[in-house]
C-alpha positions in Angstrom: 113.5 38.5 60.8 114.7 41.1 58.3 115.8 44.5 60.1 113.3 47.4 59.9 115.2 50.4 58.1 116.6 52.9 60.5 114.7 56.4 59.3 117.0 59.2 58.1 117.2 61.9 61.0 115.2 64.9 60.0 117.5 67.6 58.7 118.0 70.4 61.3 116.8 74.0 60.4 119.1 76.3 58.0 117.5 79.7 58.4 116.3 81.9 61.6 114.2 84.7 61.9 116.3 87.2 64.5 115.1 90.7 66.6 117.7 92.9 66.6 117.5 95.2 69.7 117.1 98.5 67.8 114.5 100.6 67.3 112.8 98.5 64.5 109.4 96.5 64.4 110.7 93.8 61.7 112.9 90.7 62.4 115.5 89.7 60.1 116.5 86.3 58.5 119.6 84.8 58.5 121.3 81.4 57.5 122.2 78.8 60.1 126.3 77.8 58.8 126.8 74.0 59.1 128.6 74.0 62.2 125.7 75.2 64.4 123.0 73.7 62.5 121.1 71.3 65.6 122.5 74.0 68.1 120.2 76.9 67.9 116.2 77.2 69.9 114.2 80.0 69.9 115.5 82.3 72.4 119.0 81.8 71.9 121.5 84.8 72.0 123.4 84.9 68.4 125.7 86.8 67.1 124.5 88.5 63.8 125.9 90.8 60.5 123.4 94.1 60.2 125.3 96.5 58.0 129.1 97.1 59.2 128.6 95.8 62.5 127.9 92.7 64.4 125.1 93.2 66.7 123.7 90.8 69.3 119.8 88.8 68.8 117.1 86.9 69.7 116.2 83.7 67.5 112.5 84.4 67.7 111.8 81.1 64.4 113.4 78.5 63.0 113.2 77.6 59.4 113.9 74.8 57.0 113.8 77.1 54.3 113.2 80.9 54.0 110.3 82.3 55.1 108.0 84.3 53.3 108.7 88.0 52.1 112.5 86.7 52.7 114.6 87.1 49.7 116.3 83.9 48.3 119.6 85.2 47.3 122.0 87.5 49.8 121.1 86.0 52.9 123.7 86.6 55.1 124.6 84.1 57.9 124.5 83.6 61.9 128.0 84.7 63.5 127.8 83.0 66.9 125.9 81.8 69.0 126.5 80.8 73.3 124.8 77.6 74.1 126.7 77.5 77.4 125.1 79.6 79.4 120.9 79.5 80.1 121.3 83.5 80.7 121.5 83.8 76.7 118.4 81.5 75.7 114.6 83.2 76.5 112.1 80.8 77.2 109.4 80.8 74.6 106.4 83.0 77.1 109.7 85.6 77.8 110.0 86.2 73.6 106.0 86.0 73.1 105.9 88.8 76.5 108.0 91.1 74.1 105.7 90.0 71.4 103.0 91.3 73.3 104.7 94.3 74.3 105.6 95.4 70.8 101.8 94.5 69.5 99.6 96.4 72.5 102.2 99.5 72.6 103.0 99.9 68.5 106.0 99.9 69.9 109.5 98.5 68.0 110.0 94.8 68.9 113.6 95.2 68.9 113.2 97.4 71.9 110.5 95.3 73.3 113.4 92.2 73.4 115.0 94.2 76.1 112.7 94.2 78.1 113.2 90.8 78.9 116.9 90.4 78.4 118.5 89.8 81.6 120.4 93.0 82.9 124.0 92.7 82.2 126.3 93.8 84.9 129.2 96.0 83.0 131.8 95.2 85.2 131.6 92.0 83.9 134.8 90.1 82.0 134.2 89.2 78.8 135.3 85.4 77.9 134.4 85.6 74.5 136.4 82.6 73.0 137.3 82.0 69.2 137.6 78.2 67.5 138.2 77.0 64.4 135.7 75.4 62.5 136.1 72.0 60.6 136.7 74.1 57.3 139.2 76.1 59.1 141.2 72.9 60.1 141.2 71.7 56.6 144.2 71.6 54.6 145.6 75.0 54.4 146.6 75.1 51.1 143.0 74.2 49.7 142.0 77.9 51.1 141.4 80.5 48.8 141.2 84.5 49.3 142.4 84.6 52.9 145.4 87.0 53.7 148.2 86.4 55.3 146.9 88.5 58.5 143.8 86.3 58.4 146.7 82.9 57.8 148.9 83.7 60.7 145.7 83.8 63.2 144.5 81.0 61.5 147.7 79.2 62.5 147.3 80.1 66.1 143.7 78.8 66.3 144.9 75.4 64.4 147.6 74.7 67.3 144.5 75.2 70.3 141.6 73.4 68.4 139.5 74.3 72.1 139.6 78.4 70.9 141.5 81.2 72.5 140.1 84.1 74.3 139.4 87.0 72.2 141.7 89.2 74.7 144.6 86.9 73.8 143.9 86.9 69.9 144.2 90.8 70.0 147.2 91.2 72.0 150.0 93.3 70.8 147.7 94.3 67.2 144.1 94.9 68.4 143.2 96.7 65.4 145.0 94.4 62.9 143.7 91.2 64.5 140.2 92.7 64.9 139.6 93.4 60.9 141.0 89.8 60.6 138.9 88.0 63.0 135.7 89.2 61.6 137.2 88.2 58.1 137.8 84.7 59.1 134.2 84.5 60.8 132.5 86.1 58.0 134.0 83.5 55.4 132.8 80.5 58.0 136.6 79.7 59.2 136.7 80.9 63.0 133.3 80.7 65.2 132.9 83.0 68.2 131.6 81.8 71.1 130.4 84.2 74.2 130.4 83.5 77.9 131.0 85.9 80.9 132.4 85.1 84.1 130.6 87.2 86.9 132.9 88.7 89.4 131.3 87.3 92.8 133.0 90.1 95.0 132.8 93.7 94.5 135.7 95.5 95.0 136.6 95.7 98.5 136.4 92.1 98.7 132.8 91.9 100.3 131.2 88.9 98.8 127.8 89.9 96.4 124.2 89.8 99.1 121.2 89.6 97.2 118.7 92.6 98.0 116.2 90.9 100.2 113.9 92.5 102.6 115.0 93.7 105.8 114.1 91.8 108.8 112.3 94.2 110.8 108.8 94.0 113.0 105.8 95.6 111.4 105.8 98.7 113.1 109.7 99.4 112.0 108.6 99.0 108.7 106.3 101.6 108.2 103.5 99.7 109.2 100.5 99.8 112.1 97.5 97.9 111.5 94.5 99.0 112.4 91.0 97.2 113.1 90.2 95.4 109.9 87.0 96.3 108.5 84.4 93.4 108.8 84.3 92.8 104.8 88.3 91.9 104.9 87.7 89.1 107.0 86.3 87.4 104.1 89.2 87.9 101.9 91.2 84.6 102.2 88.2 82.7 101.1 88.1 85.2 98.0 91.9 84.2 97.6 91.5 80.8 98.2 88.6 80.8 96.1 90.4 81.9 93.0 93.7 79.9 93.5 91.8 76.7 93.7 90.1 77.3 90.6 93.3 77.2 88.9 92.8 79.7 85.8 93.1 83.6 85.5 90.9 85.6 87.7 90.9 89.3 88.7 90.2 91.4 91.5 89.9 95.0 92.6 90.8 95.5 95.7 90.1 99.3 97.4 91.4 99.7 100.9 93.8 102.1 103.2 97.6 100.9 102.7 97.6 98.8 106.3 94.5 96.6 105.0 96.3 96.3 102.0 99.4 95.3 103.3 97.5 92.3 105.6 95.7 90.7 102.3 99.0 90.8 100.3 100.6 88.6 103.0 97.3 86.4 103.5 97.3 86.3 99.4 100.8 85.4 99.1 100.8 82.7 101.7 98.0 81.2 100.0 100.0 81.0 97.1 103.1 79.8 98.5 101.1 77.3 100.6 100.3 75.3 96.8 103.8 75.7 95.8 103.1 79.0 93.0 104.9 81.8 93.0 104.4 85.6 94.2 105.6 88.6 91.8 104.5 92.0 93.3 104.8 95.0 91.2 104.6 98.7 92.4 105.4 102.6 91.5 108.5 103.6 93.5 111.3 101.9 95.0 110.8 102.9 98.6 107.5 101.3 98.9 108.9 98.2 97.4 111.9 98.1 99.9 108.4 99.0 102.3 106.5 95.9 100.7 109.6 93.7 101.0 109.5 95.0 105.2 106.3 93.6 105.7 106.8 90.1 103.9 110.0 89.9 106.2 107.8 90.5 109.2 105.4 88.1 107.9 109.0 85.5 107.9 109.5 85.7 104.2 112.6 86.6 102.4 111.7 88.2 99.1 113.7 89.3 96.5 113.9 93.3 95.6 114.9 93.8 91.9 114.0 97.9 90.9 116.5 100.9 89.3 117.8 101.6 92.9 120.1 98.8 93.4 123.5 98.1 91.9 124.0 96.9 88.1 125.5 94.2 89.8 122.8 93.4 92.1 120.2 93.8 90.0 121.8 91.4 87.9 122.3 89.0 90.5 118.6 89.6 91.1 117.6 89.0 87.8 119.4 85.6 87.5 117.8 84.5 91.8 114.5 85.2 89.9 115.0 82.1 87.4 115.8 79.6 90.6 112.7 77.8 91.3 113.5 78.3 95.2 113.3 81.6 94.9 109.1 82.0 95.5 108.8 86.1 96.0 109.8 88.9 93.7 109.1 92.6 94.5 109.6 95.5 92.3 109.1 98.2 90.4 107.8 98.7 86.6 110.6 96.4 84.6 110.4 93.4 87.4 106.9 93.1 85.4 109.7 90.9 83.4 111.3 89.4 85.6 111.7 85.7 84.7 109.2 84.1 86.9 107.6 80.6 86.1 104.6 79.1 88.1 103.0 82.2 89.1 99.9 81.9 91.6 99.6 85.7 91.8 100.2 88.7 90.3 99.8 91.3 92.8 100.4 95.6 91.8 100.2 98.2 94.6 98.9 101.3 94.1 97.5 100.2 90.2 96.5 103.8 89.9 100.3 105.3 89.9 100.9 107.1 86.6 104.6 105.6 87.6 103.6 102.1 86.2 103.9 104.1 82.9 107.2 104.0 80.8 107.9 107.1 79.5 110.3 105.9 77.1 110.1 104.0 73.9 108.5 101.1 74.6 106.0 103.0 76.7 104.5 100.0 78.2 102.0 100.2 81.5 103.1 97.3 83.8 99.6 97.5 85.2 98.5 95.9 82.1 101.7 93.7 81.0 100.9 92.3 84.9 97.5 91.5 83.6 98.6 89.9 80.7 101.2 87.7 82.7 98.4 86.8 84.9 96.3 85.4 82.1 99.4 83.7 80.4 100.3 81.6 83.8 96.7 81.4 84.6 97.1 83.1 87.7 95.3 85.4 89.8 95.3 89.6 89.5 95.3 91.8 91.9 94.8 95.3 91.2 95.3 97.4 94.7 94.6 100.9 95.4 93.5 103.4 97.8 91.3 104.4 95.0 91.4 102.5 91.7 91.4 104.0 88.7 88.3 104.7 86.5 89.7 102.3 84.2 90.0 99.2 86.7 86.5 100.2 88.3 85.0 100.2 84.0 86.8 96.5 83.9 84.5 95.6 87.0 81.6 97.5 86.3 81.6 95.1 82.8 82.5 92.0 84.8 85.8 91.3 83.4 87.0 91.8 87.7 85.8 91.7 90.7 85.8 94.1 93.4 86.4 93.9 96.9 86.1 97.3 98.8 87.5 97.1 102.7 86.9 100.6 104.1 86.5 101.2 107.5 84.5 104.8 108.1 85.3 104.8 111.5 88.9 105.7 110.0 87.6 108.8 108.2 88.2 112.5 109.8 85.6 115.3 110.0 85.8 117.2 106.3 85.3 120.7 106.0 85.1 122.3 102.6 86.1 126.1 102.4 85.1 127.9 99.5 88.0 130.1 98.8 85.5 132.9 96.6 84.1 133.6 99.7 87.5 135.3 101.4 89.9 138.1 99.8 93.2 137.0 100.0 95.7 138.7 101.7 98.2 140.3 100.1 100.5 141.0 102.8 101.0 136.9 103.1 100.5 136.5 99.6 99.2 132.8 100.2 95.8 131.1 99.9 95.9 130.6 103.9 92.5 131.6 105.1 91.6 132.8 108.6 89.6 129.3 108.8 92.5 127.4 108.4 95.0 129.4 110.4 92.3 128.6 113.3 92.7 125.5 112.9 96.0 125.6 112.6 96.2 127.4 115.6 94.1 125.2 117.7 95.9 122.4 116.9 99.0 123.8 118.3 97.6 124.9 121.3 96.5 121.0 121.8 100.6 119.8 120.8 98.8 118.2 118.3 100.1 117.6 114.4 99.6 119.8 111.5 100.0 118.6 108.1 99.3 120.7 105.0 99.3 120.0 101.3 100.1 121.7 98.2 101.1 119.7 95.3 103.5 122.2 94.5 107.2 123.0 95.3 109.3 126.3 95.0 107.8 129.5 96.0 105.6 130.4 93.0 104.3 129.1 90.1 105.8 132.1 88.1 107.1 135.5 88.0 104.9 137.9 86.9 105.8 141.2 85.3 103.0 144.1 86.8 103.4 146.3 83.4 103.5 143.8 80.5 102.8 140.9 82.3 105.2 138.8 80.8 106.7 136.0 82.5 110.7 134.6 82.5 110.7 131.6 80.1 113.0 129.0 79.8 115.4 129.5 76.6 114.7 125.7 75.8 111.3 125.0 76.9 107.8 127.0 76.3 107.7 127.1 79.8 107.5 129.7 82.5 110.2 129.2 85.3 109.0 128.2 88.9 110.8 131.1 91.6 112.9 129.9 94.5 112.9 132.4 96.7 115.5 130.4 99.5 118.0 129.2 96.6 117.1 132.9 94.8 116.9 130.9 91.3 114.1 130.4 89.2 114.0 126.9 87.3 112.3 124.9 84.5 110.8 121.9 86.0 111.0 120.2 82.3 114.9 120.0 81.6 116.1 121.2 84.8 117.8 124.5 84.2 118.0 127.1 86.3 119.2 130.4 86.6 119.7 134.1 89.0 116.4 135.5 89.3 116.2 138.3 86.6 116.1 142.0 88.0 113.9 143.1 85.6 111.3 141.8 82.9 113.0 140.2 79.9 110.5 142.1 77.7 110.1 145.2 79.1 112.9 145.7 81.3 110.2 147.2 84.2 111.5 146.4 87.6 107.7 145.2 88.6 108.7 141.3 88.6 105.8 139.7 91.0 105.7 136.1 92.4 102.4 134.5 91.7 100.9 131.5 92.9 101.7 129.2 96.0 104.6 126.6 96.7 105.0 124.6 99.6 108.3 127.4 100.0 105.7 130.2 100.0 103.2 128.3 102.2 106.4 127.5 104.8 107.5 131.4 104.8 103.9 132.3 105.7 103.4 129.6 108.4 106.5 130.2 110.1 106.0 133.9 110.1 102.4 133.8 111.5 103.3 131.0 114.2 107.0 132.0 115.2 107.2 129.2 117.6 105.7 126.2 116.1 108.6 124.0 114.7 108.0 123.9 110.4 109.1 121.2 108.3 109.0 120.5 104.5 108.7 117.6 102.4 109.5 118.1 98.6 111.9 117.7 96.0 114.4 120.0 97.6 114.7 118.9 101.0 114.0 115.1 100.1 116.7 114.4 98.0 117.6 110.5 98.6 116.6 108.0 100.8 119.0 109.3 103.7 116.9 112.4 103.6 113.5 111.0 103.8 114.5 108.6 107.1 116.4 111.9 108.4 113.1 113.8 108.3 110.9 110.5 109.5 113.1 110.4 112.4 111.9 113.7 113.6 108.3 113.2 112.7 108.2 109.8 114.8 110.4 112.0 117.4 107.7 114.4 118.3 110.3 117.1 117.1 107.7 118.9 114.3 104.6 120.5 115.1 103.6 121.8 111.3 104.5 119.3 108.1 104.0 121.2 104.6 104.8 119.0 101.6 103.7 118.2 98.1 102.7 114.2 96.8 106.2 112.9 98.7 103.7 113.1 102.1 102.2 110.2 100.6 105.4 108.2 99.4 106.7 108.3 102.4 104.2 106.3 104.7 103.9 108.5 107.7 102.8 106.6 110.9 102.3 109.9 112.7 98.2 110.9 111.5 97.7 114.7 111.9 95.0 116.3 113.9 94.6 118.7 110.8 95.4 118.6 107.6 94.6 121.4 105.1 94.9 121.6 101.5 95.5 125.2 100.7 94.8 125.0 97.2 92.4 121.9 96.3 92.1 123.0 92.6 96.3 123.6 91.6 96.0 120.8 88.8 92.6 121.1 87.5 93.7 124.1 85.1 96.2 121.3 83.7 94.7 120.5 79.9 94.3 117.0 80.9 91.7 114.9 80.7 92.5 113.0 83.8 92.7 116.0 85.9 89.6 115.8 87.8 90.6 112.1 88.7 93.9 113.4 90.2 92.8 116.1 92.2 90.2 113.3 93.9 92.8 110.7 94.2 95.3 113.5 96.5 92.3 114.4 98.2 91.7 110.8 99.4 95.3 110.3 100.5 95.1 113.4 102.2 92.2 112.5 104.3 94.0 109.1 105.0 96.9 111.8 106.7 94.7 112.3 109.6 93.5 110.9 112.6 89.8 109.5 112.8 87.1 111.5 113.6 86.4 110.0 116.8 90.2 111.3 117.8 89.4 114.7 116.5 91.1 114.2 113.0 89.8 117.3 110.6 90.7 117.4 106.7 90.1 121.0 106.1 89.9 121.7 102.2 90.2 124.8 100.8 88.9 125.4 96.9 87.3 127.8 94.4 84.9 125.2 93.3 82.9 123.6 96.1 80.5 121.6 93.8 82.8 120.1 91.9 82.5 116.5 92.0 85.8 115.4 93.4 85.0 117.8 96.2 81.4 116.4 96.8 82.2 112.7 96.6 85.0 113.3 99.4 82.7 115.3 101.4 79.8 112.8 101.8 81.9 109.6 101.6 80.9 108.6 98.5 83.5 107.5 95.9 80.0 106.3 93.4 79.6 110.0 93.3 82.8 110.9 91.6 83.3 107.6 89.9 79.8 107.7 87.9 80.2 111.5 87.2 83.7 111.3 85.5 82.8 108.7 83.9 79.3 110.6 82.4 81.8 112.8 81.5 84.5 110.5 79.8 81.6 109.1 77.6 80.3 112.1 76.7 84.1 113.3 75.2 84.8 110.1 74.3 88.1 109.8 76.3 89.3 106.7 77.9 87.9 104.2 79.4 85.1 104.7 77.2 87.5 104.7 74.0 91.0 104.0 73.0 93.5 106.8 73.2 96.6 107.2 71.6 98.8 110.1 71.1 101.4 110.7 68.4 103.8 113.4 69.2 105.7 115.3 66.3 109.3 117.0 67.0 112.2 118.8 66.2 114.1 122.0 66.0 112.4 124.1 63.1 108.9 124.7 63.6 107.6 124.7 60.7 109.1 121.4 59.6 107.7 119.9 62.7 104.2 121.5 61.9 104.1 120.6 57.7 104.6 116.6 59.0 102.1 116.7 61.6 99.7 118.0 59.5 101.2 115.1 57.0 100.6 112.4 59.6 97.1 114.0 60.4 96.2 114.0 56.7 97.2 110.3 56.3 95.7 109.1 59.0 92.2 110.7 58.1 92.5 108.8 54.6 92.5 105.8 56.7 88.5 105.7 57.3 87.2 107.6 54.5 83.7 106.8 55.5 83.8 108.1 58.8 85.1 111.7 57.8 86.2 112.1 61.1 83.2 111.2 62.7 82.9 109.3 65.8 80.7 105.9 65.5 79.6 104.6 68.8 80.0 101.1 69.7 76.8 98.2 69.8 73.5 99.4 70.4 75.0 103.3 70.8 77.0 102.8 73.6 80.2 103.2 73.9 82.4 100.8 76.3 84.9 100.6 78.0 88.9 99.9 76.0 91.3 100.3 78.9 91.3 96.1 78.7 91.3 93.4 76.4 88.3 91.1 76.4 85.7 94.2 75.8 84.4 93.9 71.9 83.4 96.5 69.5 81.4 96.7 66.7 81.9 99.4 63.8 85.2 100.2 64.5 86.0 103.7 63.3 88.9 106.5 64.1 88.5 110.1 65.2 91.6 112.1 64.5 92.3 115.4 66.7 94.5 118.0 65.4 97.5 118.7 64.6 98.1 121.0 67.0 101.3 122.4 69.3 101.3 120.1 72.5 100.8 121.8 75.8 104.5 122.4 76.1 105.0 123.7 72.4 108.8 123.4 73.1 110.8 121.1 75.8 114.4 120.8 76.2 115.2 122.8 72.3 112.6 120.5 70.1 109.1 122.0 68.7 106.5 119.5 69.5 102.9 119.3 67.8 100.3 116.5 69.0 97.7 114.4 67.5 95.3 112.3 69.1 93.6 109.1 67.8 90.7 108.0 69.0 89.0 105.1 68.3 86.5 101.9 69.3 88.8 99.4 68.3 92.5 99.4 70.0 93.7 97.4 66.9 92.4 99.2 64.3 94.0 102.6 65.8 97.3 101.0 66.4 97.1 99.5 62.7 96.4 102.9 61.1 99.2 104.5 63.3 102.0 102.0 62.0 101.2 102.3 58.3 100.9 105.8 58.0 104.2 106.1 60.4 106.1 104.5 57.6 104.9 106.8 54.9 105.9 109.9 57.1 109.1 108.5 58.1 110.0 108.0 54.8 109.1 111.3 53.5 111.1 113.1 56.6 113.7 111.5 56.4 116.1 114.3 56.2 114.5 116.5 58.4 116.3 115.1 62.0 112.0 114.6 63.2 111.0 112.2 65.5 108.0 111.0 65.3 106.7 109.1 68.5 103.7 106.8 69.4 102.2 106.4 73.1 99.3 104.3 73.3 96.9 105.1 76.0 98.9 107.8 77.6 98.5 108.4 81.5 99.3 112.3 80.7 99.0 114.3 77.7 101.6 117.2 78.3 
């Protein structure tokens, strides 16, 4: 029998496409040199020329000839790569998750690889290693154009064919041996190959712990469960339910934080129990060290990875994440990246937290980058809250979720609304403390009971206000008035930080008649102590809870019975009190609805809610006492009967009628720099261009099908007729912050796409036209604030 031919192996790629992690939306193509041909995948680490420097990439394609748009001549080629180590190769969903990233946010994709690179610890030592390669072992004589610098390493390499350290190589002539090392690599002689070796003990000699959760009972953890409502009991069947079914699902799930807490341990264990994995994402770090508390009641060891531990233990972290054995990971907004296969469930606390937002290029949401991981590993969502957002409760309202609402009323205190119009203030306290409220306050204390009040907040007034001009002390970098300190005698920009004596007279008119105006939670706590002199007063904000050590300093005395009267802005609610107040009152219900944001209204309901959740039940005399200029607005209605429809249907009427999300995609291009002007002729550029972009609309807005618009805050929702509605230019609410002008435009429109589409083509054109001018010109697709 004749023998069958053997097949010619297929020849191995010569060209990859490469992300550079820079703030560019391209990737960049590059020859593979013979001697890693067959050694590069997509996700590897290389080593690549861009410019005068070598920077480090992401294979994101492989090519057996150059792609098209590439150029066929001047190609330059791949450095090095390290096929050593797994903690330089992606996996292929990690490089299409920064894929995604980059698409949904217009954001750069070079920035976007980041994301979900794993964090390098810089303590790190480097063991970057240089061979020769099988030209640079050739004869020596058959080389041409290599110096005698570039001959004498050459020789050195020759004698260790197995490389020598980079550190060695540059011994005694770093400079010398540095210009020649790159020579030899770029003319394909020497190959670099990169490695670290982690240091496994920090510096005292204590060997590396991973963050895990501590191993404390519930109540030690900041947690007391209460009676379950009767609807929770049904939630492991919904779990159960939607595991079995073994494709994406999501749920809405509305409950106080104890309820919560109960069906992310029944969820999880119905995970774990058919072997999937658990990644839990949340706002802040102490509630994820809180969330990690609970699992380690529940006998689970999770793993914490967030901003607050070590670069060392994060990285360490980072790589406990990629073991299979390793079934929980809790943390905050970039653990949304965390290298996690075989996910059962995709869990985010508190979805509503305007802290899931990145402020930074990319600005990503890891609310929606969860539900996008979700869909990818066919797992199951769950979005908790103690009140969802409008745009979760639009996602069930069009079936794309489904919600499960586990409120107990028999938790709820007795709300009374106060209608501030109604009482003149007093100017001898110079706060919004009515007599109501200081009768409560005072019965209270004659019962030892709690107090808790809240003002969103801090410092003693908003501003100082001059009585004959009425000017008001500005920062010198920011279009912003300066909050007053009356204990640190300072007033202080709350945008950049700086602060400053407070002025003896008015900057303008040098009049001597420098009023404090508005309420703090400084103001409020001068005014409390002096009316009850014997009541023991403390306060939670960003001066007196400055790190962790503060915040358990200050729990200590609450839990202590050593404070009769709490005052303290949003940080009441970080926190997680276990004490519950007999009263709480909310001084000033309305302090952010003057805020030119659309979201506003949604705010103010949302603190109202965790307010009420401060105090006891009714049944135990609990009393939320709110205090406001605008008794029928709907926030303040809905909280008053109990009925969250009420709010949720009204802001959304309103929503539609304005066309602001989740009835339409947002996004908001902010112009800046450091001459006005300049800053205003390209926004008005930018405005002009992106008008051109749907010349039969003129500006005009174009509902969705059948005249109704519908919800955008997630994918899945169609449109028909998409169109764009441009708003301005005009200066943004802060017209200057931290030295830089900045002018706004917002782009509305039916179709996500076709708004992120027109924003990144005429981007370009701008960009290219201010080139010189030192502008930025930024992008942030549906933005959680628009100051």
């Amino acid at each position: 029998m004749r023998d069958q031919p053997v097949p010619a192996a297929a020849p191995c790629p010569g060209f990859v496409d490469v992300v550079l992690p820079r703030r560019l939306h391209r990737s960049f193509t590059y020859i593979v040199p013979a001697e890693l041909r067959g050694h590069l995948v997509i996700g590897q680490s290389v080593i690549v020329p861009f410019g005068t420097q070598d920077l480090q990439g992401v294979v994101i394609a492989l090519h057996h000839r150059p792609p098209a748009g590439a150029p066929e001549t001047g190609l330059k080629s791949v450095r090095s790569c390290d096929g050593a180590s797994s903690d330089h190769v992606l996996t292929s969903a990690q490089v299409e998750l920064s894929r995604y990233v980059a698409e949904r946010y217009a954001a750069p994709w070079g920035q976007c690889i980041k994301l979900v690179l794993p964090p390098l610890d810089p303590t790190r030592r480097s063991q970057t290693r240089y061979l020769p390669t099988a030209q640079g072992l050739a004869d020596v004589s058959s080389l041409e154009r290599v110096g005698e610098r570039e001959l004498q390493l050459l020789a050195r390499l020759r004698r260790r064919p197995k490389g020598m350290l980079e550190r060695t190589l540059l011994q005694g002539d770093a400079s010398g041996a540095t210009t020649a090392l790159r020579a030899l690599v770029r003319k394909g002689l020497v190959v670099r190959r990169d490695a670290a070796v982690a240091p496994t003990k920090t510096r005292r000699g204590k060997k590396l712990v991973l963050s895990t959760g501590p191993s404390l009972p519930m109540e030690e953890a900041g947690e007391a469960l209460p009676p379950l409502p009767a609807e929770a009991l049904s939630w492991p069947t919904v779990i159960d339910k939607g595991l079995a079914a073994d494709a994406y699902s999501a749920l809405v799930l509305e409950g106080e934080r104890a309820t919560r807490h109960w069906c992310l341990v029944q969820a999880a264990h119905a995970t774990l129990g058919r072997g999937r994995r658990v990644l839990v994402i949340t706002g802040d770090v102490e509630n994820a060290g809180r969330l990690a508390g609970v699992f380690a009641a529940a006998g689970e060891r999770p793993i914490l990875l967030h901003s607050g531990l070590s670069a060392k233990e994060r990285e360490a972290a980072w790589r406990a994440a990629r073991v299979a054995s390793t079934m929980i990971v809790i943390g905050t907004r970039t653990a949304v990246f965390a290298p996690i296969d075989r996910l059962g469930l995709v869990w985010v606390e508190g979805e509503d937290d305007p802290s899931l937002k990145e402020a930074q290029v990319p600005r990503y949401h890891a609310r929606d980058v969860a539900q996008e991981r979700a869909r990818r590993d066919r797992a199951v969502l769950v979005l908790a809250s103690n009140h969802p957002s409008l745009e979760s409760w639009a996602a069930v309202q069009q079936g794309l979720m489904v919600a499960c609402v586990y409120r107990n009323p028999a938790q709820d205190p007795t709300i009374q609304v106060v209608d501030l119009k109604a009482y003149v203030r007093d100017s001898s306290a110079g706060t919004v403390l009515t007599p109501t409220l200081c009768e409560g306050i005072r019965d209270a204390l004659q019962q030892r009971s709690l107090v808790m009040l809240f003002l969103n907040r801090k410092g003693f007034a908003s501003v100082l206000h001059c009585g004959d001009c009425g000017a008001m002390p500005q920062c010198d970098v920011c279009s912003v008035a300066l909050t007053f300190f009356r204990r640190s005698s300072q007033v202080r920009c709350h945008f950049c930080g700086r602060s400053k004596p407070v002025p003896d007279e008015c900057p303008q008119c040098q009049s001597l008649k420098l009023e404090p105006v508005g309420s703090g939670t400084e103001r409020i706590e001068e005014a409390v102590r002096r009316m009850f002199p014997l009541a023991r007063v403390g306060r939670v904000d960003g001066e007196t809870i400055r790190c962790p050590a503060d915040a358990r300093a200050f729990t200590r005395l609450l839990d202590a019975g050593e404070l009769d009267i709490v005052i303290g802005t949003q940080m009441l609610f970080r926190l997680a009190l276990s004490e519950k107040a007999a009263l709480v009152g909310v001084p000033d219900a309305d302090a952010g609805l003057h805020i030119p944001d659309f979201r506003s209204a949604e705010r103010m309901y949302h603190g109202l809610v965790d307010a009420a959740d401060l105090a006891l039940p009714a049944a135990a005399g609990g009393r939320l006492l709110v205090q406001t200029r605008f008794p029928d607005h709907h926030a303040v209605l809905a909280l008053a009967s109990g009925k969250e429809e009420l709010f949720v249907a009204q802001e959304q009427a309103f929503r539609q009628l304005l066309q602001y999300p989740p009835w339409t995609s947002l996004i908001r291009l902010d112009v800046s720099g450091t001459t006005e002007p300049e800053v205003a002729q390209a926004a008005h550029r930018w405005a002009a261009l992106l008008r051109r972009q749907v010349p039969s609309a003129r500006g005009a807005h174009v509902s969705g099908s059948h005249g109704v618009p519908q919800p955008a805050g997630f994918s899945g929702v169609g449109r028909e007729s998409p169109q764009l509605l441009v708003l301005g230019p005009s200066p943004a609410p802060h017209a200057m912050v931290r030295g830089r002008y900045c002018w706004q435009i917002l782009v509305k429109s039916d179709s996500p796409e076709v708004g992120r589409a027109a924003v990144l083509r005429t981007r370009e054109e701008v960009e290219r036209e201010s080139r010189r001018g030192a502008l930025r010109f930024e992008i942030d697709v549906d933005p959680v604030s628009m100051a």
